[in-house]
TORTORFI-835363 format. One record per residue (C-alpha): x, y, z; residue in three letters; residue number from 1. Coordinates in steps of 0.25 Angstrom, whole numbers. Layout:
BEGIN
+-------+-------+-------+-----+-----+
|    c1 |    c2 |    c3 | res |   n |
+-------+-------+-------+-----+-----+
|     X |     Y |     Z | ALA | NUM |
...
+-------+-------+-------+-----+-----+
! end
This chain:
BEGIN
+-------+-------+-------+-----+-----+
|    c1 |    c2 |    c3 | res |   n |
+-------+-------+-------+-----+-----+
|    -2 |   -21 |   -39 | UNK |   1 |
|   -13 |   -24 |   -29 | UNK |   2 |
|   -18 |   -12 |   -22 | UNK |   3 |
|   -28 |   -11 |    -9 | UNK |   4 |
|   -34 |     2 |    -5 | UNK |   5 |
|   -39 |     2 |     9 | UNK |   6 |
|   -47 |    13 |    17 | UNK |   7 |
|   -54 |    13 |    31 | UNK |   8 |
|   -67 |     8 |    23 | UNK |   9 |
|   -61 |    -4 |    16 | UNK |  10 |
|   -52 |    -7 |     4 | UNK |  11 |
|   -53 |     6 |    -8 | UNK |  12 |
|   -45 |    -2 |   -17 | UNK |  13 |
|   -38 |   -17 |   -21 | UNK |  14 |
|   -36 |   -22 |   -34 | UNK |  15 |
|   -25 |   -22 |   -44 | UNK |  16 |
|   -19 |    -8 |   -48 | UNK |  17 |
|    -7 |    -4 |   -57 | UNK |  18 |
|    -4 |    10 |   -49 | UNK |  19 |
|    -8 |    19 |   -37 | UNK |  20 |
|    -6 |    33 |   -37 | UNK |  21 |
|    -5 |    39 |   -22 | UNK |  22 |
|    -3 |    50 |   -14 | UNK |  23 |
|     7 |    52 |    -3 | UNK |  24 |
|    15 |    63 |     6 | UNK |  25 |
|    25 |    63 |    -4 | UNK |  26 |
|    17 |    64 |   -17 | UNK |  27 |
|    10 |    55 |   -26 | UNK |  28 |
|    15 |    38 |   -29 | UNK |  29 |
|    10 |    30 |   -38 | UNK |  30 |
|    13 |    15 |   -37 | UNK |  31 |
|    14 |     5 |   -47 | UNK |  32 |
|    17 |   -12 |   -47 | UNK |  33 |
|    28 |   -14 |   -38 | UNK |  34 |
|    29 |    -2 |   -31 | UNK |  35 |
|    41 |    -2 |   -19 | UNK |  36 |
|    35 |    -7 |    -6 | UNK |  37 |
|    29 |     8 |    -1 | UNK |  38 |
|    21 |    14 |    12 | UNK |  39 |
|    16 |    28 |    11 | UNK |  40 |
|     6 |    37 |    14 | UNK |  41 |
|    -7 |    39 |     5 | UNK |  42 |
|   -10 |    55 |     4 | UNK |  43 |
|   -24 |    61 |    -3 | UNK |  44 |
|   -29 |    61 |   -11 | UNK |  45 |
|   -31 |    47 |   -18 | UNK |  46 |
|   -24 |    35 |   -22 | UNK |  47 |
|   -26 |    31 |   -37 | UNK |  48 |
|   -27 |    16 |   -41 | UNK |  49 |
|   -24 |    14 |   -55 | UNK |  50 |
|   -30 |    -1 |   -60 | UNK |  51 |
|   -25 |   -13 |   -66 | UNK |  52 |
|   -34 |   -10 |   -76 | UNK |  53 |
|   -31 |     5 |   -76 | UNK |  54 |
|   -44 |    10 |   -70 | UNK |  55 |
|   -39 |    20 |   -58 | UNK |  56 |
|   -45 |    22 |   -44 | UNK |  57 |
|   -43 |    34 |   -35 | UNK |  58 |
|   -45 |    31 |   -22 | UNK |  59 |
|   -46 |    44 |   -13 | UNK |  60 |
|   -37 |    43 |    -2 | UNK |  61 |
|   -34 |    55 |    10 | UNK |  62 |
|   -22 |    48 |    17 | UNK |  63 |
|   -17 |    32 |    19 | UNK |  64 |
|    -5 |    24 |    16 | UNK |  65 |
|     0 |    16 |     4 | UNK |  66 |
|     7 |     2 |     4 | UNK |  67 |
|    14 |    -3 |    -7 | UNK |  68 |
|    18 |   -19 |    -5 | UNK |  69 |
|    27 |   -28 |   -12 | UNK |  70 |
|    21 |   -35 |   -23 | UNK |  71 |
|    13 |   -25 |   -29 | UNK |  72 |
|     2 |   -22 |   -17 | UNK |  73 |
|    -1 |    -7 |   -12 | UNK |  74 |
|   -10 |    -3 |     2 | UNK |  75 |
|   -17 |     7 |     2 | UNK |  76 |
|   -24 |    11 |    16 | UNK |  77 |
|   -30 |    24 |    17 | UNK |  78 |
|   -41 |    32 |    23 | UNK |  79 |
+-------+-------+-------+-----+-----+
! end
Protein backbone atom coordinates (compact mmCIF):
# COMPACT_ATOMS: atom_id res chain seq x y z
CA UNK A 1 0.00 0.00 0.00
CA UNK A 2 1.24 3.57 -0.61
CA UNK A 3 1.75 5.57 2.50
CA UNK A 4 2.52 9.39 3.17
CA UNK A 5 3.51 10.67 6.49
CA UNK A 6 3.28 14.40 6.71
CA UNK A 7 4.23 16.92 9.50
CA UNK A 8 4.27 20.87 9.82
CA UNK A 9 8.00 20.57 8.59
CA UNK A 10 7.46 18.42 5.49
CA UNK A 11 6.73 14.89 4.51
CA UNK A 12 8.16 12.12 7.41
CA UNK A 13 7.44 9.27 5.13
CA UNK A 14 6.19 8.02 1.33
CA UNK A 15 7.06 4.75 -0.05
CA UNK A 16 5.65 1.41 -0.18
CA UNK A 17 4.63 -0.28 3.16
CA UNK A 18 3.09 -3.61 3.98
CA UNK A 19 1.46 -2.61 7.43
CA UNK A 20 1.21 0.47 9.88
CA UNK A 21 0.71 -0.08 13.56
CA UNK A 22 -0.97 3.24 15.17
CA UNK A 23 -2.38 4.57 17.96
CA UNK A 24 -5.74 5.88 18.63
CA UNK A 25 -8.43 6.86 21.60
CA UNK A 26 -9.64 3.75 21.34
CA UNK A 27 -6.54 1.40 21.40
CA UNK A 28 -4.03 0.39 18.95
CA UNK A 29 -4.92 -0.54 14.79
CA UNK A 30 -2.85 -1.92 12.61
CA UNK A 31 -3.61 -1.60 8.92
CA UNK A 32 -2.80 -3.85 6.07
CA UNK A 33 -3.47 -3.96 1.84
CA UNK A 34 -6.89 -3.10 1.61
CA UNK A 35 -7.96 -1.77 4.55
CA UNK A 36 -11.82 -0.35 4.88
CA UNK A 37 -11.84 3.40 3.84
CA UNK A 38 -11.09 4.76 7.61
CA UNK A 39 -10.71 8.45 9.30
CA UNK A 40 -9.39 8.57 12.83
CA UNK A 41 -7.36 10.24 15.34
CA UNK A 42 -3.54 9.34 15.74
CA UNK A 43 -2.55 9.30 19.77
CA UNK A 44 1.18 9.19 21.07
CA UNK A 45 3.37 7.82 21.00
CA UNK A 46 4.43 6.64 17.41
CA UNK A 47 3.32 5.25 14.23
CA UNK A 48 5.34 2.31 12.99
CA UNK A 49 5.86 1.53 9.23
CA UNK A 50 6.73 -1.82 8.42
CA UNK A 51 8.40 -1.97 4.83
CA UNK A 52 7.95 -3.59 1.70
CA UNK A 53 11.17 -4.90 2.27
CA UNK A 54 10.58 -5.65 5.81
CA UNK A 55 12.76 -3.05 7.38
CA UNK A 56 10.49 -0.91 9.99
CA UNK A 57 10.27 2.81 10.80
CA UNK A 58 8.92 4.46 13.93
CA UNK A 59 8.00 7.67 13.40
CA UNK A 60 7.19 9.52 16.70
CA UNK A 61 3.92 11.08 16.81
CA UNK A 62 2.16 13.12 19.90
CA UNK A 63 -1.34 13.71 18.13
CA UNK A 64 -2.67 13.77 14.12
CA UNK A 65 -5.07 11.98 11.99
CA UNK A 66 -5.12 8.96 9.78
CA UNK A 67 -6.77 8.42 6.43
CA UNK A 68 -7.06 5.27 4.88
CA UNK A 69 -8.30 5.68 0.94
CA UNK A 70 -9.64 3.27 -1.57
CA UNK A 71 -7.11 1.58 -3.46
CA UNK A 72 -4.52 0.87 -0.86
CA UNK A 73 -3.20 4.58 0.02
CA UNK A 74 -3.10 5.96 3.99
CA UNK A 75 -2.53 9.90 5.09
CA UNK A 76 -1.14 10.49 7.59
CA UNK A 77 -0.93 14.20 8.98
CA UNK A 78 0.51 14.90 12.13
CA UNK A 79 2.34 17.43 14.39
Amino acid sequence: MRVSIFSIQGALFEGGAEKLICHTPQGQITVLDRHIPLVSILTAPSVEVVREDGGREKIPVSSGFIEVRPESEVVILTN
